[in-house]
C-alpha positions as CSV (number, residue, x, y, z in Angstrom):
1,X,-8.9,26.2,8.8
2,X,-6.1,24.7,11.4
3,X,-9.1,22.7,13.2
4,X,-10.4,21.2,9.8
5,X,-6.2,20.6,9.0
6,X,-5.9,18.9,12.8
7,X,-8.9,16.7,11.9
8,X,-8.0,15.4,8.2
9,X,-4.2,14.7,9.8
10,X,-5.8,12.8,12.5
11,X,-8.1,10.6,10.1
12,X,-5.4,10.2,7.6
13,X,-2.8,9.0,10.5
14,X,-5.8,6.7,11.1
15,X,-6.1,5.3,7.7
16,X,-2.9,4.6,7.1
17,X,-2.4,2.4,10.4
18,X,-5.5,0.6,8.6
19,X,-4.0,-0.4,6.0
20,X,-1.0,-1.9,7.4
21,X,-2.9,-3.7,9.5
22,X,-4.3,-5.0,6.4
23,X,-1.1,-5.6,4.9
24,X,-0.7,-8.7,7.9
25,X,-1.9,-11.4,6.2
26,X,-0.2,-9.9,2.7
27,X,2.3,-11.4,1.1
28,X,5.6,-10.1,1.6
29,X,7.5,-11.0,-1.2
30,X,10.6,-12.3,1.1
31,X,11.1,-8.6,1.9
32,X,11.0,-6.8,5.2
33,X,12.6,-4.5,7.4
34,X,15.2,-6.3,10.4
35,X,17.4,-5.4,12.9
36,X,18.8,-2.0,12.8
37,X,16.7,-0.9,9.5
38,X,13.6,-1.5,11.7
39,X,14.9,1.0,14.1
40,X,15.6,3.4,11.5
41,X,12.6,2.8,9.8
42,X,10.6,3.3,13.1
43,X,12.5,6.9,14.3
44,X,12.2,7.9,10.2
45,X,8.1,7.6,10.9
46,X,8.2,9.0,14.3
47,X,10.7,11.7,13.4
48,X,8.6,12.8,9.5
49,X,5.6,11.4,10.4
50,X,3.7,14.4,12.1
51,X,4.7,17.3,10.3
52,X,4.0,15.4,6.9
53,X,0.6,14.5,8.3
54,X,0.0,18.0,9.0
55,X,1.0,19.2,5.7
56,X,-1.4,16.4,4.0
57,X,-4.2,17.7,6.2
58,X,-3.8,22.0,5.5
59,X,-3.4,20.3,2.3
60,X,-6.6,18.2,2.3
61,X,-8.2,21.6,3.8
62,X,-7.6,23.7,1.3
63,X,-8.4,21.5,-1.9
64,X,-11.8,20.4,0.0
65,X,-13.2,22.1,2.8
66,X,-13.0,25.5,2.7
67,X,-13.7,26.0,-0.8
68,X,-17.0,23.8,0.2
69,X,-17.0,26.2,3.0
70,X,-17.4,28.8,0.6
71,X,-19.6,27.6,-2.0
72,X,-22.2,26.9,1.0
73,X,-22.1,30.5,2.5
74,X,-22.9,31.6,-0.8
75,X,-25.7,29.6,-1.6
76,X,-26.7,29.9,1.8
77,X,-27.6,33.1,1.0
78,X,-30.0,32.4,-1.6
79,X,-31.1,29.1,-0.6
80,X,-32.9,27.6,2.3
81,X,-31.7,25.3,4.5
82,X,-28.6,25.0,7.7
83,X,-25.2,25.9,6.3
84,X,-23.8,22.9,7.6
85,X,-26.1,20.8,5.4
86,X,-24.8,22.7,2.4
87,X,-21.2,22.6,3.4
88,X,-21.4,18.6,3.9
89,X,-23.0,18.2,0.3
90,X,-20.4,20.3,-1.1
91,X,-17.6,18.9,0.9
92,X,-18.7,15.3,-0.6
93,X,-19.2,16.8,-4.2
94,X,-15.4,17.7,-4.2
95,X,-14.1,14.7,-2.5
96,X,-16.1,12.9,-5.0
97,X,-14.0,14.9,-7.8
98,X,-11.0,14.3,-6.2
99,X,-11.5,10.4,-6.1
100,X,-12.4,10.0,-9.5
101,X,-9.3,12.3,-10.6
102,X,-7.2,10.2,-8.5
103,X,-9.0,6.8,-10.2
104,X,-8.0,8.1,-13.9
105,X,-5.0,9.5,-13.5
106,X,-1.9,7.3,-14.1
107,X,0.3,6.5,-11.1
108,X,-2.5,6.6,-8.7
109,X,-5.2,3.7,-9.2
110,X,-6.6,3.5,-6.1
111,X,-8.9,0.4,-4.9
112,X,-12.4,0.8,-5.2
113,X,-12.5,1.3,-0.7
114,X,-9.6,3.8,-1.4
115,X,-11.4,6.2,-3.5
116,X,-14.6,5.9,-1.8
117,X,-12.8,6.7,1.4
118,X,-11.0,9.4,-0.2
119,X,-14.6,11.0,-1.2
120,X,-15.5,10.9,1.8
121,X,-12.9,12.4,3.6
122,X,-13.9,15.6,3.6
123,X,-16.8,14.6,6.0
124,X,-15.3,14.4,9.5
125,X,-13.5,18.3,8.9
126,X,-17.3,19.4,8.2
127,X,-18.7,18.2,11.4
128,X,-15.7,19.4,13.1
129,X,-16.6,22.7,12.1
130,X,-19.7,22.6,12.7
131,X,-19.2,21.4,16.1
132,X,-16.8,24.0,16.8
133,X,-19.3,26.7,15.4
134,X,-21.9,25.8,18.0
135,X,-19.9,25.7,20.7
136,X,-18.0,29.1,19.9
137,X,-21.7,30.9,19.6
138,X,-22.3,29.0,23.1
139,X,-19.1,30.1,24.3
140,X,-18.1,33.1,22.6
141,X,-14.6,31.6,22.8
142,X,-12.8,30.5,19.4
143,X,-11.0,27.0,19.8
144,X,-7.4,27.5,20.6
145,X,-4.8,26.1,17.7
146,X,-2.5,24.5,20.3
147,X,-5.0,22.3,21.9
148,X,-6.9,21.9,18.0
149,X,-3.9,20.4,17.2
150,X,-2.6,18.5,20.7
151,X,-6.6,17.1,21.0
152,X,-5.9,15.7,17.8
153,X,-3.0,14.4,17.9
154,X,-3.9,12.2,21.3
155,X,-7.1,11.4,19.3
156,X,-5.3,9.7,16.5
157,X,-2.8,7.8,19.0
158,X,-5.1,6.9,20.3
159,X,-7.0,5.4,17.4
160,X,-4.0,4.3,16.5
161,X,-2.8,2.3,18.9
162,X,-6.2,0.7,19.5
163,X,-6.0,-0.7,15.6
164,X,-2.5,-1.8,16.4
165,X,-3.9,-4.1,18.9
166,X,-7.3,-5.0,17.0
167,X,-4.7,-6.4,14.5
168,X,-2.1,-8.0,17.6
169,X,-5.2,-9.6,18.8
170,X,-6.5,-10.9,15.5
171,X,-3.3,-12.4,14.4
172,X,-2.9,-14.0,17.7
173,X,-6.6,-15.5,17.8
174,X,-6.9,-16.6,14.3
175,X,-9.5,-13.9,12.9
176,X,-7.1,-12.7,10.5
177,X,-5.1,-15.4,8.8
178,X,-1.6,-15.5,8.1
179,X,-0.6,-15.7,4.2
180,X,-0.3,-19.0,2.6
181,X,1.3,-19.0,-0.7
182,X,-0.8,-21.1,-3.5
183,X,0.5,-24.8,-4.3
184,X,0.4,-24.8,-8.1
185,X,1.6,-27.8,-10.0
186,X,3.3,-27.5,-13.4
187,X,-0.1,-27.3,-15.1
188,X,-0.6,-24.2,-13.2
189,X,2.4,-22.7,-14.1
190,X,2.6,-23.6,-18.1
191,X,1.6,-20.5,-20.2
192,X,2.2,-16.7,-20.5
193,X,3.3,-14.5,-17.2
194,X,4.0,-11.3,-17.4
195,X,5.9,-8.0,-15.9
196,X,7.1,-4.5,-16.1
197,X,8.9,-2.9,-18.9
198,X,7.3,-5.7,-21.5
199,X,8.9,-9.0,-19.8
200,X,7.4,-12.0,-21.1
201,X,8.2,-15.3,-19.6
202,X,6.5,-18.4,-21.6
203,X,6.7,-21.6,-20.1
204,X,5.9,-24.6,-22.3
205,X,4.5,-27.4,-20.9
206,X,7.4,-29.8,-22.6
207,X,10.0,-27.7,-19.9
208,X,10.7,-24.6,-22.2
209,X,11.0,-21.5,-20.7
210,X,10.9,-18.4,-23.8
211,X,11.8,-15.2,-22.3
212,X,11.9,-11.8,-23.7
213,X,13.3,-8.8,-21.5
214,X,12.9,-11.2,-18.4
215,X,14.9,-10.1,-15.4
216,X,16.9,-12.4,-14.5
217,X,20.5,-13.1,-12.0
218,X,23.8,-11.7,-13.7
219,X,26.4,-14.3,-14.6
220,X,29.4,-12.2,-12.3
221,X,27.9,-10.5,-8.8
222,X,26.8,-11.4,-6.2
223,X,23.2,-12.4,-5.5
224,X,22.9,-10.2,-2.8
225,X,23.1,-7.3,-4.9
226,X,20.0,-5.1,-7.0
227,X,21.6,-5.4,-10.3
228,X,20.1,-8.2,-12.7
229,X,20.1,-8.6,-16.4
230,X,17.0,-9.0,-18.7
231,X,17.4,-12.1,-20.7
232,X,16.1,-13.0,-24.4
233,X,16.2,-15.9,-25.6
234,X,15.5,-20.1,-24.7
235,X,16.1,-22.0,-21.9
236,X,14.3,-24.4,-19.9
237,X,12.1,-24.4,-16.6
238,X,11.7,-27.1,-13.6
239,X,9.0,-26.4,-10.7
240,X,11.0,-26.8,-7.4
241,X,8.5,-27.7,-4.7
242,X,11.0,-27.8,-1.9
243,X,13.2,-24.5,-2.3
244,X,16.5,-26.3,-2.6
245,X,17.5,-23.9,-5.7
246,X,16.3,-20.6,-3.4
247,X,19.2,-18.4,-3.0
248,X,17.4,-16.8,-0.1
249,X,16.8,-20.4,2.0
250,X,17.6,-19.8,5.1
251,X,18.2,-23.4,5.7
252,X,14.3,-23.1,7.9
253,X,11.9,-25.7,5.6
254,X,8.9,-23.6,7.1
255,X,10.4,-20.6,5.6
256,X,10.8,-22.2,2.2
257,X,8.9,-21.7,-0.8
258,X,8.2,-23.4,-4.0
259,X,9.3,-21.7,-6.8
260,X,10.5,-22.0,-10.5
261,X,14.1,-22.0,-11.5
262,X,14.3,-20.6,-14.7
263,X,18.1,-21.6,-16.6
264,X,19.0,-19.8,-19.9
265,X,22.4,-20.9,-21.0
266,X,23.8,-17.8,-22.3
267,X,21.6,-15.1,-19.8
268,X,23.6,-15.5,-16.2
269,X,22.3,-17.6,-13.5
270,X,19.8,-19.6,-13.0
271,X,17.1,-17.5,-11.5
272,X,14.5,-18.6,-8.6
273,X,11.1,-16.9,-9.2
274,X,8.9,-17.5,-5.9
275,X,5.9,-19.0,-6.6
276,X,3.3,-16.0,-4.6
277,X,-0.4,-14.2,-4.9
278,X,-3.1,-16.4,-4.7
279,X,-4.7,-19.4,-6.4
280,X,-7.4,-17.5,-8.6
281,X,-4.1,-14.8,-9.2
282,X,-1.3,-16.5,-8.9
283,X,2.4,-14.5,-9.4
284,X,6.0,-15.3,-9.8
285,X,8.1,-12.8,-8.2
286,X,11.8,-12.3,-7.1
287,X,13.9,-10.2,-4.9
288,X,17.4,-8.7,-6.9
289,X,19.6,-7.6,-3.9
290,X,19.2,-7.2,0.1
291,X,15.6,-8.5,1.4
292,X,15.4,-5.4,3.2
293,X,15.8,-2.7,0.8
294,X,15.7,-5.3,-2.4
295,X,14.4,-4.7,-6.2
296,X,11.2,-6.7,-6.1
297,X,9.7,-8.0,-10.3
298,X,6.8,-9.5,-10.4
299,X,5.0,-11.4,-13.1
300,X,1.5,-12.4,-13.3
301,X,-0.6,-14.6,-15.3
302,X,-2.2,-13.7,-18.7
């Protein structure tokens, strides 16, 4: 049980530096992490990292492998065939249970790789084991839980690191591209977007802007601060192609963004919503508070 736990840690420590290396040529919404929240943020991972990792893989063990452990030793008995075929078929049987619960619950909605992956997952504990088997008949020595768990740790550093630099190395050659926000003229932005918590922003292609429970800047505060209002009502809308009206301009034009400033006369400020996504999914977003722990609404097109 602890090797197949040491394995799913390791792969899931692996998956996970996967997908941030993914996340490098993501948009960031004008959010991130700097200075001494970095360092925080790095000893937080270092510090929780492991023993949730752990946790996720005894818990990953038992919702998976060993009760596919024990559905092939019992039809093992009956049927022909290795019990290591049998526990692989079962293992991917419940992973594929697993995904699809995960696909139709609410909260969860992974991506199509995500749930495949996570169907799969159950695959590199089986070999493991089976592995381990053989070499403990060979042997007659069990595999000892401190270096189960030490192996796998170094493995997944290891793996780790080399992904790390995969994703240096593509960022630095041009394989993986940085993000480019779309360049959409006001005939792109006219019509219906849409958010959280039923915000509708309609903007008309005459330069009305109809909001209902849009978030939007308070009229007293600080911009620097999470709180916002949600505005109803009418107001009007200009595309600002050069980020003069960007409350978060650093003053750097290669940092600035187009964006639309939406003013509603009797809803607070004017608010900037940064033009982001892409050109076939194009959003408007904005950042309430601190960029690096801000309150980040998006709306997309309808």
């Amino acid at each position: 049980m602890k090797l197949a736990a040491a394995i799913c840690a390791a792969q899931f420590a692996v998956a996970v530096t996967v997908r941030w290396v993914g996340t490098f040529d993501d948009d960031d919404h004008g959010a991130g992490l700097g200075g001494g929240l970095a360092a925080v943020g790095l000893l937080c991972v270092l510090a929780f990292g492991p023993p949730l990792l752990a946790g996720l893989g005894l818990l990953h063990t038992v919702a998976c492998t060993m009760p596919a452990a024990t559905l092939a030793r019992l039809v093992r008995r009956r049927a022909p065939g290795p019990e290591g075929l049998w526990h692989t078929g079962f293992v991917l049987l419940l992973g594929t249970f697993w995904a699809a619960l995960a696909v139709v619950l609410p909260g969860f909605a992974p991506t199509g790789t995500e749930a495949l992956l996570l169907a799969v997952s159950g695959v590199p504990p089986a070999l493991g084991l089976a592995r381990a088997r053989r070499r403990e008949r060979a042997t007659g020595r069990p595999p000892e839980d401190r270096r189960v768990w030490l192996r796998s740790a170094l493995v997944a550093l290891g793996l780790c690191a080399l992904v790390v630099a995969a994703g240096t190395v593509g960022l630095a050659t041009g394989l993986i591209q940085e993000y480019e926000p779309p360049k959409l003229g006001a005939d792109r932005l006219t019509g219906v977007w849409r958010g959280d918590h039923g915000a509708v922003l309609r903007l008309r292609a005459d330069g009305r802007a109809e909001l209902s429970a849009v978030p939007a800047q308070p009229e007293f505060g600080d911009v620097t601060t999470k709180q916002f209002t949600r505005c109803d009502g009418v107001g009007k809308w200009f595309l600002d192609t050069a980020g003069r009206y960007d409350p978060y301009a650093d003053g750097s034009v290669s940092e600035r963004r187009d964006g639309v400033v939406v003013r509603v006369g009797d809803c607070g400020h004017d608010t900037y919503w940064t033009i982001g996504g892409t050109e076939a999914r194009p959003e408007l977003f904005v950042l309430f508070g601190d960029p690096d722990a801000g309150d980040l609404r998006i709306l997309r097109r309808r």
